[in-house]
TIPA-832094 format. One line per 2 residues: for each residue y, z, x of N, C-alpha, C. Coordinates in nm, 4 decimals, always signed. Layout:
<vovos>
Y/Z/X/Y/Z/X/Y/Z/X  ...
</vovos>
This chain:
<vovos>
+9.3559/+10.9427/+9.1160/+9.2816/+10.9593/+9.2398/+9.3563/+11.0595/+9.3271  +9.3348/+11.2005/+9.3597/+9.3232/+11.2715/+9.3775/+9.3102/+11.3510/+9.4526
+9.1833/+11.2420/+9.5045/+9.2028/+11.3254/+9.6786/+9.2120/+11.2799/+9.7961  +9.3199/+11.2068/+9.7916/+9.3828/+11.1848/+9.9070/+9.5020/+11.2079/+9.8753
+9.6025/+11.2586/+10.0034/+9.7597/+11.3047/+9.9639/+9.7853/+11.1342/+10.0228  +9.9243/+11.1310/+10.0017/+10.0201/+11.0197/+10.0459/+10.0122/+10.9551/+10.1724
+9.9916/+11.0540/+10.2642/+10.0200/+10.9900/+10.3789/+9.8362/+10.9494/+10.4251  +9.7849/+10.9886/+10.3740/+9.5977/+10.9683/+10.4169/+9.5947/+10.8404/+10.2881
+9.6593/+10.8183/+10.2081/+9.6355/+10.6909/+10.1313/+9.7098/+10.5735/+10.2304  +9.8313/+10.6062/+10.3175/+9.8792/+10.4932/+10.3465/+9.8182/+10.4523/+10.4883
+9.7359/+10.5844/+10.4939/+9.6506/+10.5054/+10.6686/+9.5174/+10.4387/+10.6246  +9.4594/+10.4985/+10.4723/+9.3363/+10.4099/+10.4471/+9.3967/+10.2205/+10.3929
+9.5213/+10.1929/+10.3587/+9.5650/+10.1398/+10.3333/+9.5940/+10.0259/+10.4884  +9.6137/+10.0584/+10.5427/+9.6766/+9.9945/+10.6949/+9.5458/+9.9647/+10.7512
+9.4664/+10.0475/+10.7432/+9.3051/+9.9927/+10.8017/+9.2272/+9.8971/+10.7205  +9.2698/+9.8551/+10.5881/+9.2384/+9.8029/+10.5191/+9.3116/+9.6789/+10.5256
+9.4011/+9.6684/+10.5505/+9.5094/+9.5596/+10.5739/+9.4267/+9.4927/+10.7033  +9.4170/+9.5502/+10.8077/+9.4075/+9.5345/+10.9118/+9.2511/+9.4137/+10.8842
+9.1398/+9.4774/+10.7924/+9.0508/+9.4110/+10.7714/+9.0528/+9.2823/+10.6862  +9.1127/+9.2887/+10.6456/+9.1957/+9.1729/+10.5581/+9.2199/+9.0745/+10.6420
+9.3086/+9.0912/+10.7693/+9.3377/+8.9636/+10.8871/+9.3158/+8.9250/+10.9736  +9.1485/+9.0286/+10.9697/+9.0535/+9.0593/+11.0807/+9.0347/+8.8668/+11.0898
+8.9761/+8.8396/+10.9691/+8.8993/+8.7003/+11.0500/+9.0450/+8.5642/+11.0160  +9.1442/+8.6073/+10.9870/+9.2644/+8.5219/+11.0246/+9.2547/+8.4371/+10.8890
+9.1862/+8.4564/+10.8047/+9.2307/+8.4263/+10.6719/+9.1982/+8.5140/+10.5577  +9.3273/+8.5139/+10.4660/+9.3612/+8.6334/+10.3844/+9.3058/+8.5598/+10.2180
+9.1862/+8.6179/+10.1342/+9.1341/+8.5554/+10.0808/+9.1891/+8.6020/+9.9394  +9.2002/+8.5706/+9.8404/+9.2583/+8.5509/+9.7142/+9.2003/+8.7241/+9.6625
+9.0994/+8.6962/+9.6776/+8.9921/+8.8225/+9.6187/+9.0495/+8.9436/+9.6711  +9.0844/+8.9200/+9.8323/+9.1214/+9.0747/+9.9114/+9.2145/+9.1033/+9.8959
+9.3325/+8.9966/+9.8542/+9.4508/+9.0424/+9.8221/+9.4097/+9.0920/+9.6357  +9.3298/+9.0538/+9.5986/+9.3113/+9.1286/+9.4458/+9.2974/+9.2871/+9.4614
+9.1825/+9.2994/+9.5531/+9.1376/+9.4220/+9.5669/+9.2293/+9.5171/+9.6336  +9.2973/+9.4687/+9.7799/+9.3826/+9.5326/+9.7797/+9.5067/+9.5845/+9.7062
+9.5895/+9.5197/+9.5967/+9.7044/+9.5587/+9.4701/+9.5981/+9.6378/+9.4005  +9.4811/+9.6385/+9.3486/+9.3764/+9.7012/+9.2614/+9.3834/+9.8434/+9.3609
+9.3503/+9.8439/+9.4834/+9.3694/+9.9973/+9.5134/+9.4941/+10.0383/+9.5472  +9.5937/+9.9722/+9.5100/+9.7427/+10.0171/+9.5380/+9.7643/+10.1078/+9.4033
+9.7155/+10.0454/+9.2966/+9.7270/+10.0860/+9.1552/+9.6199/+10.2335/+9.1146  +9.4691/+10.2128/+9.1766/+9.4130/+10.3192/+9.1774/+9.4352/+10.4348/+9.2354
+9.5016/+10.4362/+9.3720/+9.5617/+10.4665/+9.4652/+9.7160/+10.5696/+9.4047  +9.7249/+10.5125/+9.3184/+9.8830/+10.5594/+9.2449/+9.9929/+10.5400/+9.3659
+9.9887/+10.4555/+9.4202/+10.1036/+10.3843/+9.5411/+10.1624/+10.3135/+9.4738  +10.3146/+10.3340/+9.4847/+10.4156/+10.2114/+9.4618/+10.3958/+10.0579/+9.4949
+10.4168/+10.0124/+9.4708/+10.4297/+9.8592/+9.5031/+10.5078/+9.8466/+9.6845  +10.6092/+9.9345/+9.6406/+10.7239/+9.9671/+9.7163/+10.6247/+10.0214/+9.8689
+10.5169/+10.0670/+9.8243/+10.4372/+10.1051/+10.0124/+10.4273/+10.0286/+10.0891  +10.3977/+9.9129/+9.9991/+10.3622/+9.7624/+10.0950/+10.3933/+9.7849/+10.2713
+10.5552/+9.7928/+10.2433/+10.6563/+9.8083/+10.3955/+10.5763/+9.9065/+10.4807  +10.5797/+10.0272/+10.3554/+10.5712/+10.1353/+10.5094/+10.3840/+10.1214/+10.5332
+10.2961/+10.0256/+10.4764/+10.1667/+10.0187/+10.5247/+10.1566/+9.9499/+10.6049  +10.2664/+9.8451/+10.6123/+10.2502/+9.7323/+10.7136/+10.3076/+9.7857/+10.8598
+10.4345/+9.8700/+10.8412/+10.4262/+9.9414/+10.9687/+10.3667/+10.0209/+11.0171  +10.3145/+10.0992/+10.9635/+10.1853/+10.2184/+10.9865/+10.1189/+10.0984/+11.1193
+10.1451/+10.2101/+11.2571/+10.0694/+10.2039/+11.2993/+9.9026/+10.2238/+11.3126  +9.7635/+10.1118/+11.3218/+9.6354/+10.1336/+11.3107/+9.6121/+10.2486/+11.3942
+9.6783/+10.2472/+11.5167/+9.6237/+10.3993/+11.5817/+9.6399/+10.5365/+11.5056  +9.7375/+10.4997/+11.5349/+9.7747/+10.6204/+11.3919/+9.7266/+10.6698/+11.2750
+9.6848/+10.5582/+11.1895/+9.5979/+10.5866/+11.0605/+9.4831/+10.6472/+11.1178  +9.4204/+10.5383/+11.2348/+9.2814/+10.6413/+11.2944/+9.2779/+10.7374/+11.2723
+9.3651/+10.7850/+11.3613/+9.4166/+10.9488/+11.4051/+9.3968/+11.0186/+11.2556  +9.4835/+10.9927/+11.1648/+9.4773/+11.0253/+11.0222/+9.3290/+11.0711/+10.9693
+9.2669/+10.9470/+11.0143/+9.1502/+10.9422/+10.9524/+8.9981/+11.0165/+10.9502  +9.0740/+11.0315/+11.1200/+8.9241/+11.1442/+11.1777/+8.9373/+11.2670/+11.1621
+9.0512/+11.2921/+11.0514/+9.1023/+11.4735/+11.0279/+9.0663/+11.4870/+10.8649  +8.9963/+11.3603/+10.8095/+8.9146/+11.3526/+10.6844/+8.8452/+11.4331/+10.6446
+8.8324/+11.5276/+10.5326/+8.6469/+11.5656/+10.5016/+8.6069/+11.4537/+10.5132  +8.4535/+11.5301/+10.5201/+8.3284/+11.4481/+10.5035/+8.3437/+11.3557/+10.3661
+8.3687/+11.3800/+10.2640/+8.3847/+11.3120/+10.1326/+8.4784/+11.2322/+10.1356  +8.6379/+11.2186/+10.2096/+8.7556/+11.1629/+10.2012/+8.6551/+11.0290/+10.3072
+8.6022/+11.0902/+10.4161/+8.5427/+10.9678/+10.4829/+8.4146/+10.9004/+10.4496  +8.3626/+10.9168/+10.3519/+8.2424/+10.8623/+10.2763/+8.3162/+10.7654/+10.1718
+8.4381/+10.8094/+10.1100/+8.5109/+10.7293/+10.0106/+8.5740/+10.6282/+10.0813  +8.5892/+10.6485/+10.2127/+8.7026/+10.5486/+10.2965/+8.6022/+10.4243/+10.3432
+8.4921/+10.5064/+10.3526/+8.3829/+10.4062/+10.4621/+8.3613/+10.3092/+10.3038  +8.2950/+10.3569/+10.1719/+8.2891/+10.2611/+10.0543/+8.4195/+10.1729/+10.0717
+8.4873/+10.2018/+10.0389/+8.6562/+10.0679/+10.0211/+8.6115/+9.9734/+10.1718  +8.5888/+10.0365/+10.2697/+8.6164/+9.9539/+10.4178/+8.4853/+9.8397/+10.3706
+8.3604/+9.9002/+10.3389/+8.2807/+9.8133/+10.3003/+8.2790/+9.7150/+10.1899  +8.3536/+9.7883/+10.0886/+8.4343/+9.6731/+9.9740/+8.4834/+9.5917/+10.0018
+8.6018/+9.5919/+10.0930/+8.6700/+9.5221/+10.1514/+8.6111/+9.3784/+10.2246  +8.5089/+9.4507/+10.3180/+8.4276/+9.3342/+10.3920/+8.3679/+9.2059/+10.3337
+8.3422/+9.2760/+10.1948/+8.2029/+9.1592/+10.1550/+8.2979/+9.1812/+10.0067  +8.4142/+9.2090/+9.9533/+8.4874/+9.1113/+9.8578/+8.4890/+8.9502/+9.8651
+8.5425/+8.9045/+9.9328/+8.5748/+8.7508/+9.9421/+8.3892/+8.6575/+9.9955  +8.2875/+8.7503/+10.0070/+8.1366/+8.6780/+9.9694/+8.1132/+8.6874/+10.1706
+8.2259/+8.6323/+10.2486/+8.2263/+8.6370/+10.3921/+8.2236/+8.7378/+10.4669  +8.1425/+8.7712/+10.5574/+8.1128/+8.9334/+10.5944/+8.1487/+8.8842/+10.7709
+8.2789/+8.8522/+10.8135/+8.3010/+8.8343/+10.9572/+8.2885/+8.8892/+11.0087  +8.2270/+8.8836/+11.1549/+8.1923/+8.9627/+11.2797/+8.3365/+9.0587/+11.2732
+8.4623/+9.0308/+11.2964/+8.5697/+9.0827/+11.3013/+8.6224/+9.1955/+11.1926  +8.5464/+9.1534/+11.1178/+8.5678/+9.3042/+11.0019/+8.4721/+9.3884/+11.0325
+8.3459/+9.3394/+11.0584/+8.2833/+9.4128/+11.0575/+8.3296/+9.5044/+11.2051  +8.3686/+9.4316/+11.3076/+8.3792/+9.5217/+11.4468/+8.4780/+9.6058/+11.3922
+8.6305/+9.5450/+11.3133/+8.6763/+9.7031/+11.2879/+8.6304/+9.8173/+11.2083  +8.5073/+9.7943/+11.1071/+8.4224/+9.9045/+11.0327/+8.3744/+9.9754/+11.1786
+8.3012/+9.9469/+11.2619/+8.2247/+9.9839/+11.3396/+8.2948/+10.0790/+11.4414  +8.4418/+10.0151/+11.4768/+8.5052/+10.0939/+11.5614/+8.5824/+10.2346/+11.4823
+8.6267/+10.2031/+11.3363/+8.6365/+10.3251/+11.2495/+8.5432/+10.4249/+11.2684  +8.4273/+10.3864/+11.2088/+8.3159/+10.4777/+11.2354/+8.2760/+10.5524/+11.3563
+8.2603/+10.4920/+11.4508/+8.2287/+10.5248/+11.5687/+8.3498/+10.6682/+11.5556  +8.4822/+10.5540/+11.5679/+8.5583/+10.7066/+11.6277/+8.5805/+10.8363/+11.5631
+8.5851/+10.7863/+11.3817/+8.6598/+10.9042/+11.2722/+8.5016/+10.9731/+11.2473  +8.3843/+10.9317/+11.3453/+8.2622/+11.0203/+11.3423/+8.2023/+11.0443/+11.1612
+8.1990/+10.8810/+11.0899/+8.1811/+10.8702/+11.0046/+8.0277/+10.8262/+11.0450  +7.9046/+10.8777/+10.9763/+7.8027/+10.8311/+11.0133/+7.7155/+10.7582/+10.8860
+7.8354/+10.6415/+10.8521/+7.7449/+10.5459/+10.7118/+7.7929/+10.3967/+10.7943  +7.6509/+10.3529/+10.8547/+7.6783/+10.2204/+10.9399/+7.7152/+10.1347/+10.7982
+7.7676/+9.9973/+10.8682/+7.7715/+9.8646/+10.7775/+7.5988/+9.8264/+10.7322  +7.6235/+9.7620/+10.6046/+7.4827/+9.7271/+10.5927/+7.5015/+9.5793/+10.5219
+7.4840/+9.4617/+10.5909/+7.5393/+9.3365/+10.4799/+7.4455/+9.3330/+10.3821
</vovos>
């Protein structure tokens, strides 16, 4: 996977995290999916650290300097993410919504 460099994998990574603890429980499945795109991703194991510090503002920032295609691929995973574990929480979904809004991604949530 290809097209994203390193540092745009570890902010789609941190926003993804972030959706993960959106609704305050971390579900078996999301932690599947998330190691599954660590591996697709070609990320060390070893990123874990520096995703968890990655500041979310920051990745934003990262994120709204996307092509159009890097943010069509980001908005799919964010929506993967949501509706992996079958539960589609208001709280994931508000951080899809506030992604979008700002990184001027225009593919709403659709449950």
């Amino acid at each position: 996977m290809n097209i994203l460099n390193y540092n745009q994998k570890i902010a789609v990574m941190r926003v993804l995290l972030d959706i993960i603890h959106a609704d305050g429980r971390v579900d078996a499945r999301e932690t599947n999916f998330f190691c599954k795109l660590l591996d697709e991703l070609d990320l060390p194991k070893t990123s874990k650290d520096e995703i968890s510090s990655k500041s979310s503002l920051i990745a934003l920032l990262d994120i709204k300097n996307f092509t159009d295609g890097q943010k069509e691929y980001f908005a799919a995973l964010m929506d993967k993410m949501i509706k992996v574990d079958e539960d589609i929480n208001v709280n994931e979904v508000a951080i899809y919504d506030v992604v979008i809004d700002y990184c001027q991604i225009p593919i709403p949530f659709s449950s």
